[in-house]
MDTraj code that builds the backbone (N, CA, C; nanometers):
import mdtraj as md
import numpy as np

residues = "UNK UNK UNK UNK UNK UNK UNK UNK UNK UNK UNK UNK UNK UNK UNK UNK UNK UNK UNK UNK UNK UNK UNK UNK UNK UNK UNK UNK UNK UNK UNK UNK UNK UNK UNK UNK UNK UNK UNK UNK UNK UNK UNK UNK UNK UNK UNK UNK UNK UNK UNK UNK UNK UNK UNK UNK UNK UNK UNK UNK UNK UNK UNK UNK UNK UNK UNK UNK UNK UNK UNK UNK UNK UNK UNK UNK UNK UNK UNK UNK UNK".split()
xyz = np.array([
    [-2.1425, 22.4547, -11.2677],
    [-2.2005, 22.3337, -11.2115],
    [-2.1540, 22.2134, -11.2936],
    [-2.1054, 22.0972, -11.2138],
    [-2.0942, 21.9703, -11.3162],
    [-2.1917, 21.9041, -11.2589],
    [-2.2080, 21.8717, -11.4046],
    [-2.3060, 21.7048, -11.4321],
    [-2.2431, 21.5814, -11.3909],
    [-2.3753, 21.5153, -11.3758],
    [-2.3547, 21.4041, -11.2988],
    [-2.2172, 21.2479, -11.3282],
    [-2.2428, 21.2597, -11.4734],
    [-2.1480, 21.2573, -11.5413],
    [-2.0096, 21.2742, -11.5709],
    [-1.9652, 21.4456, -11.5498],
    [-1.8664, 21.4853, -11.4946],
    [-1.8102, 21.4669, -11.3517],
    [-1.8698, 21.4899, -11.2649],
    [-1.8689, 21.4998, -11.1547],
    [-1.8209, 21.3118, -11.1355],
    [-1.9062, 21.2196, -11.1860],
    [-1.8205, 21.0416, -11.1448],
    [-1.6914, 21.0731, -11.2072],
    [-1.6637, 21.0907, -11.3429],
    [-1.5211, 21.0680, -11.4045],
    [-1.4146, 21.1709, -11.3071],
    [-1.4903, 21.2877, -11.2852],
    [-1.3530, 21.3301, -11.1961],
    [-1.3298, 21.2937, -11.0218],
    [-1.4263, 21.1782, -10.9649],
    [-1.4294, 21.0991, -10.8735],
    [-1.3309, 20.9868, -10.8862],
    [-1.3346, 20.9225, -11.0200],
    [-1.3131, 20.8165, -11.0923],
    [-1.0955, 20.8372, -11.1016],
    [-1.1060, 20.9769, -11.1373],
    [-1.0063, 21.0151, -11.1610],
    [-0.8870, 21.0300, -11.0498],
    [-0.9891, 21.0815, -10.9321],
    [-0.9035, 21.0803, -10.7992],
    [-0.8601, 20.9578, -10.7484],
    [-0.9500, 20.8510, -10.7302],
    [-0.9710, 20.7224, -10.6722],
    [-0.8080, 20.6479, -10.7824],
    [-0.8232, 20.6764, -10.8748],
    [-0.7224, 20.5828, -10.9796],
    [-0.5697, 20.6974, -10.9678],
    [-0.5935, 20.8191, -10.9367],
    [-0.4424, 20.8671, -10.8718],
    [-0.3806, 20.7898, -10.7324],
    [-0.5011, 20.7927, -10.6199],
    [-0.4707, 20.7899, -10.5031],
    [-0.4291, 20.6353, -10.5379],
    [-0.3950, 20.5277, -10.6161],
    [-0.4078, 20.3744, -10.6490],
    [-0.2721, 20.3398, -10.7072],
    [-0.2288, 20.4621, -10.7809],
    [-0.1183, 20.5068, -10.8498],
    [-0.0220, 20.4230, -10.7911],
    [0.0952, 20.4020, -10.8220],
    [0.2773, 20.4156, -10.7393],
    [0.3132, 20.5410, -10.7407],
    [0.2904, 20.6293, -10.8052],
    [0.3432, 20.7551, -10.7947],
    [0.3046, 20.8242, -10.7750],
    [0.1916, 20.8382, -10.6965],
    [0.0843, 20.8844, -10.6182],
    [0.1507, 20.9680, -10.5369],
    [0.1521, 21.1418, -10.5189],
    [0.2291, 21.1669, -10.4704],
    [0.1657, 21.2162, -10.3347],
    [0.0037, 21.1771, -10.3149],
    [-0.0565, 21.1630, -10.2189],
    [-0.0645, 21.0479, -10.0906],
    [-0.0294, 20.9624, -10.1350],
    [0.0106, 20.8012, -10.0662],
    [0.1526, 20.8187, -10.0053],
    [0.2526, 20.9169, -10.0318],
    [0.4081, 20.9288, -9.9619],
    [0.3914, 21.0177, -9.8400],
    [0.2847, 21.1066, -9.8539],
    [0.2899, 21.2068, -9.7642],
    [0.2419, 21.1787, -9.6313],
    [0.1416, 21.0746, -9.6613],
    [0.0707, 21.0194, -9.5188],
    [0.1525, 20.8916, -9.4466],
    [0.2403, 20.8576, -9.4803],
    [0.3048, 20.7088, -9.4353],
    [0.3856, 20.7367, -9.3090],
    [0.4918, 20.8445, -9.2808],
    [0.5541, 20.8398, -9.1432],
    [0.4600, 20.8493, -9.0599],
    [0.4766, 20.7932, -8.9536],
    [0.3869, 20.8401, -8.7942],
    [0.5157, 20.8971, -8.7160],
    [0.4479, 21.0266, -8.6688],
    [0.5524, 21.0944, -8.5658],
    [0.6141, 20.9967, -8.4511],
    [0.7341, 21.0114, -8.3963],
    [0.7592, 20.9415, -8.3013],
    [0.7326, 20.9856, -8.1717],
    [0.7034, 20.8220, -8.0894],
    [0.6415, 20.8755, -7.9717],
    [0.7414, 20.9005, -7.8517],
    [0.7080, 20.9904, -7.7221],
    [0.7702, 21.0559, -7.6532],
    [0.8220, 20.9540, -7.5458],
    [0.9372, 20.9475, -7.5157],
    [0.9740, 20.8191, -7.4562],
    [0.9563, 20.9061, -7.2731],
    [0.9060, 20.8050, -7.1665],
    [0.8695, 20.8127, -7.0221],
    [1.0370, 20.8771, -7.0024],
    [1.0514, 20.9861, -6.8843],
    [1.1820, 21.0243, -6.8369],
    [1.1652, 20.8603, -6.7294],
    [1.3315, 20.8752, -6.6701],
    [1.3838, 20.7788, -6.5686],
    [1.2489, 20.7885, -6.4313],
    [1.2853, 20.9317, -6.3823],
    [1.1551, 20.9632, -6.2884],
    [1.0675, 20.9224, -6.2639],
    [1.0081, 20.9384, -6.3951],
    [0.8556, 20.9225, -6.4237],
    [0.8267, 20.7473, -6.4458],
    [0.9186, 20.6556, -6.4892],
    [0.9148, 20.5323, -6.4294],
    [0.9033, 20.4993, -6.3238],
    [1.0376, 20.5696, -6.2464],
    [0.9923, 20.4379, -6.1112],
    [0.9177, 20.5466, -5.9872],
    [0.8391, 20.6582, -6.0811],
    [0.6984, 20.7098, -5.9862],
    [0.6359, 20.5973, -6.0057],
    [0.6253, 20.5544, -6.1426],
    [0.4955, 20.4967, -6.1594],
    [0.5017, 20.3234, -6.0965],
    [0.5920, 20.2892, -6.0248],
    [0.6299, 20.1601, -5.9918],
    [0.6252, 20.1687, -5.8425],
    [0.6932, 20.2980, -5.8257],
    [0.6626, 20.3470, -5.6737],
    [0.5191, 20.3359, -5.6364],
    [0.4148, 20.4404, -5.7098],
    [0.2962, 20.4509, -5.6980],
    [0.2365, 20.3237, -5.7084],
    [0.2638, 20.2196, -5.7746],
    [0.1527, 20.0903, -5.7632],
    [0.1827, 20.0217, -5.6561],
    [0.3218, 19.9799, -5.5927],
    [0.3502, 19.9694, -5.4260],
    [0.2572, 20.0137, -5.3300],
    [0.2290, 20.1861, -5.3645],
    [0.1991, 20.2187, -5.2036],
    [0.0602, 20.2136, -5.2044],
    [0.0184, 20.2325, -5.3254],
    [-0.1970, 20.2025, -5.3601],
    [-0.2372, 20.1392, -5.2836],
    [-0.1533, 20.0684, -5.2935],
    [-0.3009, 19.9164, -5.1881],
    [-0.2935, 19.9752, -5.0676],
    [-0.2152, 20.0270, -4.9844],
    [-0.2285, 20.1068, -4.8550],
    [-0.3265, 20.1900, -4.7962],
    [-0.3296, 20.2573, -4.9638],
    [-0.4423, 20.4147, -4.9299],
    [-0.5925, 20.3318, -4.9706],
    [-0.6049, 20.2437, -5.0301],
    [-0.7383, 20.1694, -5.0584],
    [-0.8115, 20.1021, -4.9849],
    [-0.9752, 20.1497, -4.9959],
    [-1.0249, 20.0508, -4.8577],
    [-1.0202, 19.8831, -4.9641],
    [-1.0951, 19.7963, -4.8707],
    [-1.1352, 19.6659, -4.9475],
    [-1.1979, 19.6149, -5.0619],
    [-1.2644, 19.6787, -5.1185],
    [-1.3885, 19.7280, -5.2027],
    [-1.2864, 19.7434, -5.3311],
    [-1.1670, 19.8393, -5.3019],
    [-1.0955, 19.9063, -5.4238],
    [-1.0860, 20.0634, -5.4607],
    [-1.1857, 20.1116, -5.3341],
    [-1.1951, 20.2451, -5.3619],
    [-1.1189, 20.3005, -5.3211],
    [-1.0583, 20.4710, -5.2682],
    [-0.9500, 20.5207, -5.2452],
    [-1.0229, 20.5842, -5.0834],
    [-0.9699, 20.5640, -4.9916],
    [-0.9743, 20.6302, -4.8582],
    [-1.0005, 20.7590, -4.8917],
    [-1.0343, 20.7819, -4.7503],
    [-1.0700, 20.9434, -4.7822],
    [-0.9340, 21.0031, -4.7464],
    [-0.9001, 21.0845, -4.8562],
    [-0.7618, 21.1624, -4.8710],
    [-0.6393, 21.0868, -4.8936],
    [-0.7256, 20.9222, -4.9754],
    [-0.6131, 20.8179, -4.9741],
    [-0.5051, 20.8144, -5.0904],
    [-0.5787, 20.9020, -5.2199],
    [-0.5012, 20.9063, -5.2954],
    [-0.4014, 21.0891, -5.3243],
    [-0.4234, 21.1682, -5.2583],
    [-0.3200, 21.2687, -5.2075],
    [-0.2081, 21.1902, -5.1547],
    [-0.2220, 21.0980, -5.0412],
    [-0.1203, 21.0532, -4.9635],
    [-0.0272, 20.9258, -5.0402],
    [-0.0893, 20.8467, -5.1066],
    [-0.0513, 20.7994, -5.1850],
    [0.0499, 20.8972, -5.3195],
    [-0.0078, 20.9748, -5.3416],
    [0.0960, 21.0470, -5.4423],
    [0.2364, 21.0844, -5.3629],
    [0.2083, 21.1480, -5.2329],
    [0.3148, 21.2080, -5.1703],
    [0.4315, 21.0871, -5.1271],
    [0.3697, 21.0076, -5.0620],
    [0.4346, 20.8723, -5.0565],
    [0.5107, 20.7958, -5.1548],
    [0.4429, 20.7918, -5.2521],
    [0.5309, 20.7717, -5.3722],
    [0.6644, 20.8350, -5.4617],
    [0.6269, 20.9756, -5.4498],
    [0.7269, 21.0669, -5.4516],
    [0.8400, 21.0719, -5.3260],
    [0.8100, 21.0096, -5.2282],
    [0.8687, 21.0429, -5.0953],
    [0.9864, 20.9020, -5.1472],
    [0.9174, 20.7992, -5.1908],
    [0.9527, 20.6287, -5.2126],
    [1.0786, 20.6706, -5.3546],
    [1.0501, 20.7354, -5.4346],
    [1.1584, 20.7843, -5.5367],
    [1.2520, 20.8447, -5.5359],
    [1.2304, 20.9515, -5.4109],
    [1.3869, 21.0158, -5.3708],
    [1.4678, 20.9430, -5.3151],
    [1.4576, 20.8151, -5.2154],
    [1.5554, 20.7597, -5.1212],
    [1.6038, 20.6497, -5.2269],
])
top = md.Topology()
chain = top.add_chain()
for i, resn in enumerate(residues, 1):
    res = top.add_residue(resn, chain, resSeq=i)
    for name in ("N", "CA", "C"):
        top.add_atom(name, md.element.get_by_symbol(name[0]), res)
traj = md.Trajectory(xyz[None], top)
């Protein structure tokens, strides 16, 4: 068991590594993975798809009934030609 005593200085001790330059805890966390770039496709679905929305939508903003199935297919249909 450590005392209370012990237990701050080796708190004390971590806090003044992690503060360090040579901290060899502070190098390990710095890259961020890179992020996954959209395929060609999958763009102009998604450009396709905001075109044909307003179609399948009543006034309000909501989606017809079976408005957004048809909307997907449509959109996909809008990307092949």
């Amino acid at each position: 068991m450590l005392t209370v005593d012990e237990y701050m200085a080796l708190r004390q001790l971590i806090s003044s590594e992690r503060e360090s330059e040579g901290s060899t805890l502070s190098e390990e966390a710095s890259p961020a993975p890179k992020k996954r770039r959209s395929s060609a496709y999958s763009r102009k679905y998604k450009t396709a798809f905001k075109k044909v929305a307003s179609t399948y939508k009543n006034k309000n903003g909501t989606w017809k009934k079976g408005g957004f199935k048809k909307a997907v297919k449509a959109a996909h249909k809008a990307v092949k030609k």
